[in-house]
KESESE-942530 format. One record per residue (C-alpha): residue in three letters; x, y, z. Coordinates in steps of 0.1 Angstrom, whole numbers, plus 2048, in hexadecimal, padded with zeros to 3 digits. Layout:
AlaXYZ;...
END
This chain:
Unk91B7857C0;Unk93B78C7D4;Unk94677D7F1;Unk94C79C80E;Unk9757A2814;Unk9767A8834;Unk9597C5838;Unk9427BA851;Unk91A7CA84C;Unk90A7DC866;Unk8E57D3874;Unk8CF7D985D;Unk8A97E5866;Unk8867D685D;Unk8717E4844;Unk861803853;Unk84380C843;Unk82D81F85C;Unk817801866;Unk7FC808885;Unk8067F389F;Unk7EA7F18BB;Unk8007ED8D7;Unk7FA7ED8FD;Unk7F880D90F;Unk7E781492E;Unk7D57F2934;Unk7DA7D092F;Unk7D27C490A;Unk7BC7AA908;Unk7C5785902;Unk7D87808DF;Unk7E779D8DA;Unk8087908C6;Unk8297A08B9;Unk82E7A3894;Unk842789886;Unk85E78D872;Unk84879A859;Unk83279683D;Unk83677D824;Unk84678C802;Unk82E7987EF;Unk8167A3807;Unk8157C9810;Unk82A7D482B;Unk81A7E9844;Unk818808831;Unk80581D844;Unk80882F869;Unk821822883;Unk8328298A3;Unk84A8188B7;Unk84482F8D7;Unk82383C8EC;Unk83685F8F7;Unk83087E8E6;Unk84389A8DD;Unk84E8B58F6;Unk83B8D28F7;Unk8168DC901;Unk7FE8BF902;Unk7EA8D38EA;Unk7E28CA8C7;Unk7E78E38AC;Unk7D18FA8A2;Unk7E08FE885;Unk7C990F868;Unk7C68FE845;Unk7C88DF83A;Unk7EB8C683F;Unk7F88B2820;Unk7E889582D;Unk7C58A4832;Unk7C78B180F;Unk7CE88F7FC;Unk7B3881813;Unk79A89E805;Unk7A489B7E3;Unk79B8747E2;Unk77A87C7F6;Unk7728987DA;Unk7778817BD;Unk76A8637CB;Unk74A8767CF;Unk74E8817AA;Unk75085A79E;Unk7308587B1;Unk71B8747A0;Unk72786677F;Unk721843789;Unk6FD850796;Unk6F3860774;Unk6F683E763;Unk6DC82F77B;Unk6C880D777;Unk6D57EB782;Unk6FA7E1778;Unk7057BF767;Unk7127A1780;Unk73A7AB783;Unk7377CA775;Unk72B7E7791;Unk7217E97B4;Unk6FC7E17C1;Unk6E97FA7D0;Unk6E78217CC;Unk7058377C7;Unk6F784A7E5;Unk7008327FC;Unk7218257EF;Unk72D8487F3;Unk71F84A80F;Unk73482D81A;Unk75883A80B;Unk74F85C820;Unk74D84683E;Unk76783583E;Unk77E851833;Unk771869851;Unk78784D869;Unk7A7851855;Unk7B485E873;Unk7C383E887;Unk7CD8418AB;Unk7DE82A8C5;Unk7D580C8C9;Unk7D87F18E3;Unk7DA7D18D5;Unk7F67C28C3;Unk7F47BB89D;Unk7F879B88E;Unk81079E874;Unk81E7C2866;Unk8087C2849;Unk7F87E683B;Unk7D87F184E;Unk7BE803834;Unk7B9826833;Unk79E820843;Unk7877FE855;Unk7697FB83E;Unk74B807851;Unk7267F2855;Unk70C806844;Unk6F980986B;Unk716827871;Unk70884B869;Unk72085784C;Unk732873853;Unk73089983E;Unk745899821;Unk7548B9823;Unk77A8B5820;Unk7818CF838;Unk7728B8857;Unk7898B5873;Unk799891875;Unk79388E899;Unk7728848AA;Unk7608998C1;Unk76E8998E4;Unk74688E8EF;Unk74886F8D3;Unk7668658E2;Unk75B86A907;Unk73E854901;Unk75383B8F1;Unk76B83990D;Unk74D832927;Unk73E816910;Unk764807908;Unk76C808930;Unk7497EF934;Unk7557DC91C;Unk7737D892E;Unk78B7E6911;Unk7A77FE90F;Unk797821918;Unk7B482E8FA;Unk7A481E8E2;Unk78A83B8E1;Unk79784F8CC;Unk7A08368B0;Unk77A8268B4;Unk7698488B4;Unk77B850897;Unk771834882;Unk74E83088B;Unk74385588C;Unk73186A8A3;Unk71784D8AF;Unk7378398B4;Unk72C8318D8;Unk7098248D0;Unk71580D8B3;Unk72C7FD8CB;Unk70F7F48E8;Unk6F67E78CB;Unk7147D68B9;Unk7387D08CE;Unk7487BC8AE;Unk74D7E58A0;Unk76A7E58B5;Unk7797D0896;Unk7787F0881;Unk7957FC894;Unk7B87F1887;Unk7C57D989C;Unk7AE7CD8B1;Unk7A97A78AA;Unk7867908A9;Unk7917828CC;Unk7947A38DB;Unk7757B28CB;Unk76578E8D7;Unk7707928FF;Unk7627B78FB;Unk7437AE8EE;Unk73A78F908;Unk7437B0924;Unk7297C3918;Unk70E7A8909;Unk71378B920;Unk70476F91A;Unk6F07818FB;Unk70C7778DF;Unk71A7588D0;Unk7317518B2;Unk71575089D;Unk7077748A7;Unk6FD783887;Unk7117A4891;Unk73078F899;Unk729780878;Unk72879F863;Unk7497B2876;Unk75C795873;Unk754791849;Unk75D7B8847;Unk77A7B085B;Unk789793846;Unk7837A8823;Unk7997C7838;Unk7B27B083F;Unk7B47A181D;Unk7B67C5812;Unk7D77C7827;Unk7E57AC813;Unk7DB7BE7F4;Unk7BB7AC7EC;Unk79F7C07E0;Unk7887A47E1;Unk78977F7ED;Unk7797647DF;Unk7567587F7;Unk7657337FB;Unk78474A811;Unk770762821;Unk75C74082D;Unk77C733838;Unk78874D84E;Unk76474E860;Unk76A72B868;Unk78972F875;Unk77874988E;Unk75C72D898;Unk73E740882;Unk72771F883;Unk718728862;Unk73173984B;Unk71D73D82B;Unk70174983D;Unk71676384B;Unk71E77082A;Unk70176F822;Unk6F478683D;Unk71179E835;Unk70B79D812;Unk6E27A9818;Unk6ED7C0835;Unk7007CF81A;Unk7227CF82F;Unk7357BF815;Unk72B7B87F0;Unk72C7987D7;Unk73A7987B6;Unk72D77B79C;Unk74878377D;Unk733777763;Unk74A762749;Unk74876E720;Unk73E757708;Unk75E74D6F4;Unk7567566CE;Unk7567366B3;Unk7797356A4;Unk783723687;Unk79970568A;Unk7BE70B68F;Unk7C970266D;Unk7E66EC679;Unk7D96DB694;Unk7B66D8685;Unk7A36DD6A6;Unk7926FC6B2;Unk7A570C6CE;Unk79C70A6EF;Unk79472D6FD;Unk78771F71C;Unk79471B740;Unk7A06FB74D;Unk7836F4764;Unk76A70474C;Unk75E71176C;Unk74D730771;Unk76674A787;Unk75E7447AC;Unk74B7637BE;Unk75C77E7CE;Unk7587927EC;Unk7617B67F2;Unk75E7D8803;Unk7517F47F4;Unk76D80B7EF;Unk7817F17E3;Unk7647E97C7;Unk76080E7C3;Unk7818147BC;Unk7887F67A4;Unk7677FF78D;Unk77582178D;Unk79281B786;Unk78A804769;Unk77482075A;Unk78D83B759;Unk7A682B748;Unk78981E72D;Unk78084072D;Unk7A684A720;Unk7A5834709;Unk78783B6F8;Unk78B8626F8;Unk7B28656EE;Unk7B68726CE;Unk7CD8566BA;Unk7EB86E6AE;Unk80C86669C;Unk82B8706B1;Unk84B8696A0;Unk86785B6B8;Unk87083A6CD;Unk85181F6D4;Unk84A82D6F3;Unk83E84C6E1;Unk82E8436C0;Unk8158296D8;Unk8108496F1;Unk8088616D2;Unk7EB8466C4;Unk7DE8396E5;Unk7CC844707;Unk7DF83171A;Unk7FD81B719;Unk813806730;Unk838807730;Unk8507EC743;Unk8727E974B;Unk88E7F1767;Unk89C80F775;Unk8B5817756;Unk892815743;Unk881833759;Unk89184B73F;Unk87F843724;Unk85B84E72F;Unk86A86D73B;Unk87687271C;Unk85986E70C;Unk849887728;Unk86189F718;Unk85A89A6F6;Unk83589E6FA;Unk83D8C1709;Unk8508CB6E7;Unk8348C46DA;Unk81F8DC6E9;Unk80C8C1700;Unk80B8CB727;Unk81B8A7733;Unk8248A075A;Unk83F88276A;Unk830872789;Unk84585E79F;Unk83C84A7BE;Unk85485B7D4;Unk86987D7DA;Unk88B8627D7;Unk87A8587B5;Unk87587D7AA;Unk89B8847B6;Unk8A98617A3;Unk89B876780;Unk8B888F785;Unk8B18AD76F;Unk8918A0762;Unk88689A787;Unk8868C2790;Unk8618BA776;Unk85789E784;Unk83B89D7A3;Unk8348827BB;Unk80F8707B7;Unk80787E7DB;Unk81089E7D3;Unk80189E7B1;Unk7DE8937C3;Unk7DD8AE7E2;Unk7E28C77C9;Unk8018D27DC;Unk8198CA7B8;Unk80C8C8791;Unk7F78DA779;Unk7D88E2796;Unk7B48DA789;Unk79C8EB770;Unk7748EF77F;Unk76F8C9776;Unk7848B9790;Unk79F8B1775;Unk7C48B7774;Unk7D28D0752;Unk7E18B6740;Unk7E78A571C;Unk7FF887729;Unk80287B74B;Unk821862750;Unk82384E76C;Unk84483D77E;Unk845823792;Unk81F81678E;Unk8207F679D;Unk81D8087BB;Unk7FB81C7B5;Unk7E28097CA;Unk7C18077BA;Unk7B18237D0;Unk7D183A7C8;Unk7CE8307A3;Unk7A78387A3;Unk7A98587AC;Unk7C8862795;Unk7B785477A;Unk793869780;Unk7A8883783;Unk7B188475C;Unk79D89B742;Unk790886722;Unk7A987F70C;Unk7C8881721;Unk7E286771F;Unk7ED852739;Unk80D83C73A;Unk812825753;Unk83781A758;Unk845809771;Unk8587E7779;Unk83F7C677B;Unk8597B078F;Unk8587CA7AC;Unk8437C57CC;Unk8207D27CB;Unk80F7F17D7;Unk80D7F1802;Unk7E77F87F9;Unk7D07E17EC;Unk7D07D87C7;Unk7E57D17AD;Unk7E27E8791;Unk7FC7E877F;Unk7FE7BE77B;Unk7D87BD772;Unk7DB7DB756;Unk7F97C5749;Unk7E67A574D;Unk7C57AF73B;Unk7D87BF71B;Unk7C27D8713;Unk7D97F1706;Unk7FB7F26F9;Unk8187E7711;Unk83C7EE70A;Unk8567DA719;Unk8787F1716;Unk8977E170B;Unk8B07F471E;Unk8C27DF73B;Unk8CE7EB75E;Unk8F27F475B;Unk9107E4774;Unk9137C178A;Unk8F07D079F;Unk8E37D577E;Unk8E97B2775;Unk8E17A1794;Unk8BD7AF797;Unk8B77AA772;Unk8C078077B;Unk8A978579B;Unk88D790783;Unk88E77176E;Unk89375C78D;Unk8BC75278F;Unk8D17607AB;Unk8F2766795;Unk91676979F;Unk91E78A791;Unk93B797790;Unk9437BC7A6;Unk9667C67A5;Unk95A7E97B4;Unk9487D77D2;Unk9277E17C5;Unk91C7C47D6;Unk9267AF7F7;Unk91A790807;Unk91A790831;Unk91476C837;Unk90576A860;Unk8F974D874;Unk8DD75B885;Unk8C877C88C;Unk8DD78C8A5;Unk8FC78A894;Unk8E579C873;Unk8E17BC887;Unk9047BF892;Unk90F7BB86D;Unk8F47D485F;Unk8FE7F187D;Unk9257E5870;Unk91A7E984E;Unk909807851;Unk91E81D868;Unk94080C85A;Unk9447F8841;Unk93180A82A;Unk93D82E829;Unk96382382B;Unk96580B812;Unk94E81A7F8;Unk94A83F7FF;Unk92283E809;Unk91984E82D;Unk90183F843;Unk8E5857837;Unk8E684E817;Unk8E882981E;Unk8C7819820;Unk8BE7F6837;Unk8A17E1826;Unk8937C383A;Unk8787AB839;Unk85F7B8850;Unk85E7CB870;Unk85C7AF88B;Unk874794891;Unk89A7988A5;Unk8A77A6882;Unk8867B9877;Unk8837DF873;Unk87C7E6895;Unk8997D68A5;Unk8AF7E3889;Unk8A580188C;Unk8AC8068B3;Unk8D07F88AC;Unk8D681288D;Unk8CA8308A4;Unk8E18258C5;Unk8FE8248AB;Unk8F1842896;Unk8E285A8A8;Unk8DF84F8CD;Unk8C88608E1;Unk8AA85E8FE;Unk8948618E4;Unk8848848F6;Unk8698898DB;Unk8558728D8;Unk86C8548D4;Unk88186B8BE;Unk8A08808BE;Unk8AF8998A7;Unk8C1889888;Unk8AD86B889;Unk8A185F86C;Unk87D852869;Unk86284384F;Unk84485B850;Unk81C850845;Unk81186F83D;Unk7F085A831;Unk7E8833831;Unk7FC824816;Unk81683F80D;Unk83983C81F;Unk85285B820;Unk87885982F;Unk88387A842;Unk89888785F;Unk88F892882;Unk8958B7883;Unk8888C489D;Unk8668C68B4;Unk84C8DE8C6;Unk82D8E28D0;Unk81E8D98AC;Unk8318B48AB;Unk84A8AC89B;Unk8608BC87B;Unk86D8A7867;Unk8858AA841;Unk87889482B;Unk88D89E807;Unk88E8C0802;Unk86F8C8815;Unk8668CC83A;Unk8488BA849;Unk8368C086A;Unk82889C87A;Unk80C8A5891;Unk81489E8B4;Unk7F48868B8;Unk80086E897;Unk82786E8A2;Unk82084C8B4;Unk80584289B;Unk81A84E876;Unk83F84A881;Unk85983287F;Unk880836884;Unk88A83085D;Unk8B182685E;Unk89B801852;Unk88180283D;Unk8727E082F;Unk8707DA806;Unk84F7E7805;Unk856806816;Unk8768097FC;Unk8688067E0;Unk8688257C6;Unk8888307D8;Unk8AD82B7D2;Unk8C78317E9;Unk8EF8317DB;Unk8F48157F7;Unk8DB7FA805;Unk8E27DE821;Unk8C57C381B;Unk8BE7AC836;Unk8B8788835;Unk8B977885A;Unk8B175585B;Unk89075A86A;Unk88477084B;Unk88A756833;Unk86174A833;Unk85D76C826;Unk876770808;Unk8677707E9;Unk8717797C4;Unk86379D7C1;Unk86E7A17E9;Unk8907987DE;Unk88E7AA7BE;Unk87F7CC7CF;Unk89B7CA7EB;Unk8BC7C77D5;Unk8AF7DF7B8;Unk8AF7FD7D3;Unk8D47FE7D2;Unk8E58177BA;Unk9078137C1;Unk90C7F77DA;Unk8F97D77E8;Unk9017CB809;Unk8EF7A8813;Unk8EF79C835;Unk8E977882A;Unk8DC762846;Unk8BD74C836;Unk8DA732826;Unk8C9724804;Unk8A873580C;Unk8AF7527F8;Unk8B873E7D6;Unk89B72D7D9;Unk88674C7E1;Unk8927587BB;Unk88D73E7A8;Unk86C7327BE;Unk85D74D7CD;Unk84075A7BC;Unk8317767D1;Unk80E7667D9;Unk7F37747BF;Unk7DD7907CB;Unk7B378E7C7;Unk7A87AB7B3;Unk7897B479A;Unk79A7CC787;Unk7A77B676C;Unk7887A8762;Unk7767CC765;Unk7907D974B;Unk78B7B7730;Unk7647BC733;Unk7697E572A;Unk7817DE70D;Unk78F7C2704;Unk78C7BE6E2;Unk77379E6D3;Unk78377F6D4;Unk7A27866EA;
END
């Protein structure tokens, strides 16, 4: 890595994944309410869902639209609903009880009534308390099974019935709580929103945000002296409430022992007995993994002793907790891809690795770097010489674009899903294809990756390729690592290395040493600051100056990545220096001007970058790629960031010819390998690091495992078909 020769680096922006902020509006929060820090630890998701830095709205008639048909958003919403309910007729059909570890207790009936629940509150809305940390909310909060389930048609309007909402605000206004908060708590607890809060105030947890002191003060308002910390209702809301914020972390399940923990730290007197209850009240759901029975093996002929197929503790695995959509999703999940594999047709396709393990197997997993992206395209392309109907999916429009010609081919997974790009759908729910190759698949959460999955006819092939040193998906699971991890199918590592000094650097980051590499072209600078302060004024330097004269990139093609959105050098405060240099303006729509350019949630978990083109009556138009999008006026505040600085989370799947990553001092608790690893590899042409966390950032690489997330779906895949004795 070079030293810089004079450039100076302009301020660089926090990661700006649309995250909801519940901020304060027209009333006081309640007591702790806290601003984010300076972001999530690396490794955990980054708020990938809805944001808002701003409670105005657009200009124009306080209206919403009326517009007919379906958005984008509402369609990839429907599609998930559609096939979930799918998985649940087939899962129905099986019937009878399921083994320990295997499938969900209960009847199909309800766990899809459940997942209809909770998706009929996708729609989030301001909120008035602060977060905790900028960490992805769910789609959705998990729902207790007391709330009426909503219809499943997918053509239901998001938002509640002015009368829900009305009674809500009356019963939220005795409670003492922000009267704006009706719209987000009729929302997620249906149309009998207001008489699940006066039997049970702890609901108010279901809306993002909103902490267990709040939901406690507004509770004691409206019980009196009725509740305690033991309340069996307080217990319950507050177990849902831990799994949902594990989930933001991108745990699918957590093990009892830390579910018991975090109940403690809330003064729950009894912590096992309120799992317990939520466990029999059927609010969340306990997983026993039952352990196989290692086969007798004959004794290693050299070292004459049998080998020791057992554990370490020789313990049994501890017992996990989780939600149902999660569960739903992982079992799923784990079936579909079993399914591929059983009903491919083994074939014998002539040509690199890649292709002859694609020709004789369902499913297959390719790794490697960005240089290594070609070569699952290029089997794509070979399958269609052959007659077979093959699709690329990418994770992001900046992916498909990054494909050049080959790109024009290529869809986006959203896209692919709504039905709005691809090959459409035969009667059966299931997309026209022979070979379905997948790009950047570390980022498929494991509800995303469910439904792609259902969505593919018997014997299609599915290739999963991606990068494993990359940061996770925003959403909970970790697909990708726990196909890798329970070898199950064949997995090809390609051997073709990133080109140039970034090419070299990252590859050292992925192995864990921070290398000097050599960049006569100033592909990559070093912008040494002391503190926070003087990191924005060398990102905005960077951005606006620095960048475009000495290495031909203009400030919208340069890309700011940061550690998180809080902080005196986060995204937020990066951002509002970037836009005062950039594009300065009074912000007259909604926080927003012409030109601006912003990160857009078009759905929880999925991130696009765009411009600010214009705005009416409708909400905002924005140009994200080659397309033009409409944000509603009611989700500006909610699904909009300014997007000069986006964090590594939000980055990932994209590549921009220039990137300025930011390291202020007080980020350096949340540098990790795969944060530092994500960060750099966005850069095409040219890194800039504004370097202020001194030896921090050494250690991060060769230290700095991203912390492990909890998931099933590992296990569910060895006890489908891993073969005897592995």
């Amino acid at each position: 890595m070079t030293e810089p020769s004079g450039e100076t680096a302009p301020e660089a922006p926090e990661d700006v994944e649309p995250t909801e902020d519940v901020r304060e509006g027209a009333g006081t929060a309640p007591a702790g309410a806290t601003e984010d820090g300076p972001g999530a630890t690396a490794g955990e998701p980054d708020a990938a869902e809805e944001a808002g830095e701003t409670s105005e709205k657009p200009d124009g008639d306080a209206g919403a639209s009326d517009a007919p048909g379906l958005s984008e958003a509402q369609a990839e919403l429907a599609a998930q609903r559609e096939l979930r309910a799918r998985i649940e007729a087939r899962k129905a059909e099986k019937g009878g009880p399921v083994a320990a570890g295997a499938k969900l207790s209960g009847t199909a009936a309800d766990l899809l009534a459940a997942v209809r629940a909770v998706e009929g509150g996708a729609a989030k809305g301001s909120a008035f308390y602060e977060t905790a940390a900028p960490v992805p909310e769910p789609s959705a909060p998990e729902r207790p099974p007391t709330a009426p389930p909503g219809p499943p048609a997918p053509e239901r309007p998001t938002a509640p019935a002015p009368a829900t909402t009305a009674a809500v605000r009356e019963v939220l206004a005795r409670g003492g709580a922000p009267e704006t908060l009706a719209g987000p708590v009729a929302a997620a607890l249906g149309e009998g929103a207001a008489a699940i809060l006066l039997d049970d105030p702890w609901q108010l947890l279901a809306v993002a945000g909103v902490r267990p002191e709040q939901a406690d003060g507004f509770a004691r308002a409206l019980l009196g002296p009725d509740c305690g910390p033991g309340d069996p209702r307080r217990t319950v809301a507050l177990t849902v409430w831990l799994l949902e914020q594990a989930a933001l972390r991108g745990h699918t399940a957590l093990e009892t022992a830390a579910v018991c923990t975090g109940l403690a730290a809330h003064s729950v007197p009894d912590p096992g007995e309120a799992v317990d209850t939520a466990v029999s009240e059927g609010a969340v759901h306990l997983f026993r993994e039952e352990r196989e029975e290692a086969p007798e093996e004959e004794p290693d002929e050299e070292v004459g002793e049998k080998a020791d197929t057992s554990d370490e503790s020789g313990e049994e695995p501890p017992a996990l907790l989780g939600l149902d959509r999660y569960a739903l999703a992982e079992e799923s999940l784990a079936e579909g891809l079993a399914r591929l594999l059983r009903t491919a047709t083994a074939d014998v396709w002539e040509g690199s690795e890649l292709e002859r393990a694609a020709g004789a197997h369902g499913l297959v997993l390719h790794t490697g770097g960005e240089a290594a992206r070609a070569e699952p395209v290029a089997l794509a392309a070979a399958a269609r010489e052959r007659g077979l109907r093959a699709l690329v999916a990418v994770h992001s429009d900046g992916g498909r674009r990054a494909l050049g010609a080959a790109g024009t081919e290529a869809v986006t997974v959203a896209a692919l899903l709504a039905g709005a790009a691809g090959p459409g759908r035969d009667e059966d729910g299931a997309f026209a294809l022979d070979l379905l190759v997948v790009l950047d698949a570390p980022q498929l959460d494991v509800e995303t990756a469910a439904t792609l999955v259902e969505s593919l006819p018997d014997g299609c092939r599915l290739v999963l390729s991606g990068d494993p040193e990359v940061l996770g998906a925003p959403g909970a699971g970790r697909v990708f690592a726990d196909a890798l991890a329970a070898k199950v199918c064949p997995r090809i590592a390609s051997r073709v290395p990133d080109p140039g000094p970034l090419g070299e650097l990252v590859s050292g980051i992925g192995v864990g040493e921070l290398n000097q590499v050599e960049a006569p072209g100033k592909e990559i600078v070093i912008v040494p600051v002391r503190d926070a302060g003087e990191a924005v004024h060398r990102t905005v330097q960077l951005v606006a100056d620095s960048v475009p004269r000495a290495i031909g990139v203009p400030p919208e093609r340069t890309q700011v990545v940061t550690v998180g959105h809080g902080g005196s050098a986060g995204t937020r405060a990066l951002n509002a220096a970037l836009k005062q240099r950039l594009n300065p303006g009074p912000g007259r729509f909604g926080g927003y001007d012409p030109g601006d350019r912003v990160a857009y949630a078009p759905v929880p978990g999925r991130t696009v970058t765009g411009t600010v083109l214009s705005a009416d009556a409708e909400g905002l138009r924005l140009r994200c790629g080659d397309e033009e999008l409409l944000v509603p006026k009611e989700r500006v505040e909610s699904a909009l960031r300014h997007g000069w600085a986006l964090t590594a989370h939000q980055a990932a799947g994209t590549r921009w010819p220039a990137v300025v990553a930011v390291l202020p001092g007080d980020a350096a608790g949340g540098l990790s390998r795969p944060w530092v690893y994500t960060a750099f590899g966005r850069a095409e042409r040219h890194l800039s690091v504004v370097h202020g966390v001194d030896q921090a950032l050494p250690r991060a690489v060769a230290e700095g495992v991203a912390p492990e997330r909890t998931t099933r779906l590992r296990p569910l895949l060895e006890g489908l078909l891993a073969a005897p004795g592995e």
